[in-house]
N, C-alpha and C positions, 0 to 999 in steps of 0.2 A: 197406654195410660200409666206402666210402671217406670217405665221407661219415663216419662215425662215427669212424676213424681219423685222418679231418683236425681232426675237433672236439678230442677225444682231445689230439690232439699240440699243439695254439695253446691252449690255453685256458691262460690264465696264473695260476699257484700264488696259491691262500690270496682269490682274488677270485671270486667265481660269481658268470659273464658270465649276463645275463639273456636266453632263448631266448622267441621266440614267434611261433608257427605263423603265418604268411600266408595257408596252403593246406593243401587235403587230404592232399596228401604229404606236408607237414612235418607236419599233426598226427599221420598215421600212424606219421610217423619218429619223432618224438619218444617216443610212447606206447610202441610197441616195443623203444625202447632205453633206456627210465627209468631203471633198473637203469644202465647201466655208464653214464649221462649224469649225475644226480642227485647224484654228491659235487662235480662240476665246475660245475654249471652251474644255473643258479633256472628255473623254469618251474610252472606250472599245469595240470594237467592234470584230467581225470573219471579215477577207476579205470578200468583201460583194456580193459576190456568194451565201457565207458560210448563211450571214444574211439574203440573201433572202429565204434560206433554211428552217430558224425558221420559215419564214411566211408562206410559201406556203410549203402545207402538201405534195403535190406531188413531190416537189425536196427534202424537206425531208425521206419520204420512201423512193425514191431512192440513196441519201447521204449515209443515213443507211443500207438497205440494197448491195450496196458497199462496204461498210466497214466491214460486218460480223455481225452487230447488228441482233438476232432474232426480227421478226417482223411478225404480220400475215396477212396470205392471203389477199390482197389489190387490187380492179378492180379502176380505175380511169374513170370515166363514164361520157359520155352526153348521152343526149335523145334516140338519135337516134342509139346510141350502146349498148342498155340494148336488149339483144338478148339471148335467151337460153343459144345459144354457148359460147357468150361473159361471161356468167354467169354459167359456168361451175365450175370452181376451188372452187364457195362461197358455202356454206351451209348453209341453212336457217333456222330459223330466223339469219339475219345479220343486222348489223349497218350502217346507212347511213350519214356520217356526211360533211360537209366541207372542200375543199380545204385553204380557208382562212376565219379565224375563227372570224375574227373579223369585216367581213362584213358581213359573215352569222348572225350575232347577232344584225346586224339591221332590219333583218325580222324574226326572228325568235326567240323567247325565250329558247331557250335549244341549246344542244351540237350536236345533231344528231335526225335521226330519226330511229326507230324498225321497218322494213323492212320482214314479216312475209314470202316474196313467191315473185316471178316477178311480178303476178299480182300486189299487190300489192307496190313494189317498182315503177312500171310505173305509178302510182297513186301519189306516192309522188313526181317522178321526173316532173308529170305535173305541182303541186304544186312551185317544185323551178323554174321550166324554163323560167315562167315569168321576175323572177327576175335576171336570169342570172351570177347564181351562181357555180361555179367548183362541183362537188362532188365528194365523192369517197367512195366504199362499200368495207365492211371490215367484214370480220370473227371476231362473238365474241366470247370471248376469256371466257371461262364459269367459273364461283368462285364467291364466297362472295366478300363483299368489304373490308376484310382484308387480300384479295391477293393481293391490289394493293399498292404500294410503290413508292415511287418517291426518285430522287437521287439528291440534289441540290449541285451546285461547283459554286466556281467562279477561273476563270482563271485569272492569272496577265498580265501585258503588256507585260512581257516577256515568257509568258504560261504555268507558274510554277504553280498547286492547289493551292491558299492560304486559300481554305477554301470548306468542304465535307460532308455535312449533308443527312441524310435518315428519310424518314417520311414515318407511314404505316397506310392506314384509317382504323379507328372502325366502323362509318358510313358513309353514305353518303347521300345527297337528291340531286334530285329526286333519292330513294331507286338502282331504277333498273339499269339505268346510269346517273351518277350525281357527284356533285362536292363534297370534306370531310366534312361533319360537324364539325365529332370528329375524331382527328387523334393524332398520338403518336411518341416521337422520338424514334429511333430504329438503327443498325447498321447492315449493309449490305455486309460484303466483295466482295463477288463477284459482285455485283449489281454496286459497287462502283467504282471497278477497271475495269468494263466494261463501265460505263458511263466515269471516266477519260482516258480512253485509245481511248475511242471513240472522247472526247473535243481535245485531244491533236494531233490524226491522220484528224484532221480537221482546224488545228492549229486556237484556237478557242481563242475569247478574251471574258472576261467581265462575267456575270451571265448566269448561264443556269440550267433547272430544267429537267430530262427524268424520265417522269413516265412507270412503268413497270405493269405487273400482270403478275401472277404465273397462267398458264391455270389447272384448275382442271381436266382438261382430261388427259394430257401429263404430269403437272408435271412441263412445261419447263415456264420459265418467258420470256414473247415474249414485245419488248417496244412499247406502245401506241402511243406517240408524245416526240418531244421536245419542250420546252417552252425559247426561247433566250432572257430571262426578266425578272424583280422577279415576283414573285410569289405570288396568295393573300395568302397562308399561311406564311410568311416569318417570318413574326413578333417569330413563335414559334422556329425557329432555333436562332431570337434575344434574348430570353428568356430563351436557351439555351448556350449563351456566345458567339453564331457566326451571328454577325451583320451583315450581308451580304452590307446592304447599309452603312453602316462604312467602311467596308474591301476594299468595292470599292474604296473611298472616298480617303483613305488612297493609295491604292496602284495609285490611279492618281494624289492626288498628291502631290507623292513621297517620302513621310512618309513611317517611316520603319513599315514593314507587313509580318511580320510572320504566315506561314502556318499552318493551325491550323486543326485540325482534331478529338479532343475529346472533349466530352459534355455529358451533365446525361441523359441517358437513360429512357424511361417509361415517359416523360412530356409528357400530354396531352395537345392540342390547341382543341380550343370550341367553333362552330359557335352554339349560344345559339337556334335561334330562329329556324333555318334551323336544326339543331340537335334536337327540340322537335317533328317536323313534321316527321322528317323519323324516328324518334322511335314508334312513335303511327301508323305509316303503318306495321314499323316490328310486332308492338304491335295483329293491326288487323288479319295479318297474320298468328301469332301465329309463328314469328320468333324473338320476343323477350319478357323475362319474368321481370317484375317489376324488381324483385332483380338483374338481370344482368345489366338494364336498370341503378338503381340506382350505382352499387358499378363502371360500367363506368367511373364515374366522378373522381377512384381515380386517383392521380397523376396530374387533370387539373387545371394548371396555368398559362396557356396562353390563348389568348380568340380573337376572328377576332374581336368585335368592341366596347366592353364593356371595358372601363377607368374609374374608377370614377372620378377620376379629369379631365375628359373633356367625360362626359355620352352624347355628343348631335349625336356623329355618330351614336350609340351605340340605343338610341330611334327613330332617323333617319331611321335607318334600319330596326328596328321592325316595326315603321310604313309603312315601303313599303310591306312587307312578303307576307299580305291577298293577297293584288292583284298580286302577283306574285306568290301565290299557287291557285288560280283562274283561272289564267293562264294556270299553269300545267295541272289542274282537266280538263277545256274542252279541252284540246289538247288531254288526255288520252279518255276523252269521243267520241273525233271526231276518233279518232284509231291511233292518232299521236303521241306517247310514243318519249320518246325521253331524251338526257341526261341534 
């Protein structure tokens, strides 16, 4: 409500300032206050079904699963229904992550947790119960981390593509499940024309990112989530010619915006500090060799926070790193793995 009265009160007469969701809470904010934001202010949004769908992982599995999207085995769990039977369909080791992601990440530092056996998952579910958190257990889906892909689009106001990028990671930390360090642009056909067939039978407005992976077992690429908001890699599709946060800009308001779909393939994006960590784990493992380690880097010219002309996010975030790989280290220590 503050938040809505401060919009409210600054937005300045006869100009609608251009809004666009960052994050799960903005997209939630925005969708639930369309209505008294909409004479003030431009934005895109899905009918807002659609947007609560981005947030809450559980009407998105079902969204998608509806519509034909492959997706894997998914229990939707409380406490009291983690039961043999109930946990039949999963096979274990499985993943245990959040309903809604962006308030599990006020108690939690990672994506999920590695859920080895029931016992075990009843251990962590006593963990989250306190807090009073949705969860939901999921088959993983077995590959390197250059199975996994993401398709980003943005849809117009009138729900035409104007804009179609594919990202595929080289690593990622935390190694096991974790976010890209180092990631590369790529093209997708089918990946592509399945994430837009899927925006458009949702009649979807605005930014949207669906990450996939290719199961090494099957073969089949089954999709992980959607993300209805940029994305922190974004910048690397901006470096690539497709500005996602211009495109929007432009197609709200009402500047001509041409659908744009090609761009140089093989550019690498480069989270420096989080890409030197999960190289020296591949390193220890003996899943990566110096030389591969090093010829990696060709093609990177994108980078998540490194600018010379404005280095302060850039040593900002190097100085957070330790305590946030400290973090990881006793979670792993306590048996809590996690992405």
């Amino acid at each position: 409500a503050g938040l809505l009265a401060c919009l409210l009160q600054h937005a300045p007469q006869g100009s609608r300032p251009v809004l666009i969701p960052a994050g799960d809470g903005q997209l939630r904010f925005l969708s639930r206050y369309r209505a008294q934001l909409a004479d003030r202010f431009a934005f895109a949004l899905p009918p807002n079904d659609m947007a609560e769908a981005m947030v809450d992982k559980r009407r998105q599995h079902l969204l998608a699963t509806a519509h034909g999207m492959p997706c894997p085995t998914t229990l939707f769990l409380a406490g009291e229904m983690a039961t043999s039977a109930r946990l039949d369909p999963v096979v274990f080791p499985a993943f245990l992550k959040p309903v809604h992601s962006h308030l599990w990440r006020a108690h939690f530092h990672s994506k999920g947790m590695l859920v080895s056996g029931p016992d075990d998952l009843a251990r962590a579910l006593a963990r989250i119960a306190p807090r009073g958190l949705a969860v939901m257990l999921q088959q993983i889906i077995t590959g390197p981390a250059t199975n996994h892909y993401e398709v980003c689009a943005y849809m117009g106001r009138d729900g035409t593509p104007l804009a179609v990028f594919t990202t595929q990671k080289i690593r990622q930390w935390p190694v096991d499940f974790g976010i890209g360090s180092l990631l590369q642009s790529v093209r997708m056909p089918d990946l592509e024309r399945l994430t837009l067939d899927f925006l458009t039978a949702i009649d979807y407005r605005g930014a949207a990112a669906i990450e996939f992976k290719k199961d090494a077992r099957s073969g089949a690429f089954l999709m992980i989530e959607v993300n209805g908001r940029l994305w922190s890699d974004y910048i690397l599709a901006a470096d690539c010619g497709l500005n996602f946060p211009a495109i929007a800009y432009r197609d709200l308001t009402g500047a001509a915006a041409q659908a744009r779909a090609d761009y140089p393939l093989g550019v690498r994006w480069l989270d420096g500090a989080a890409d030197a960590w999960a190289a020296m784990t591949m390193a220890r493992a003996g899943d990566l060799r110096l030389r591969d380690y090093l010829t990696s880097f060709a093609g990177t010219r994108s980078f998540a926070f490194l600018d010379l002309s404005d280095p302060l996010p850039f040593l900002a975030e190097t100085a957070r790193f330790p305590r946030r790989l400290l973090t990881y280290l006793s979670r792993r220590r306590a048996g809590g793995r996690g992405n």
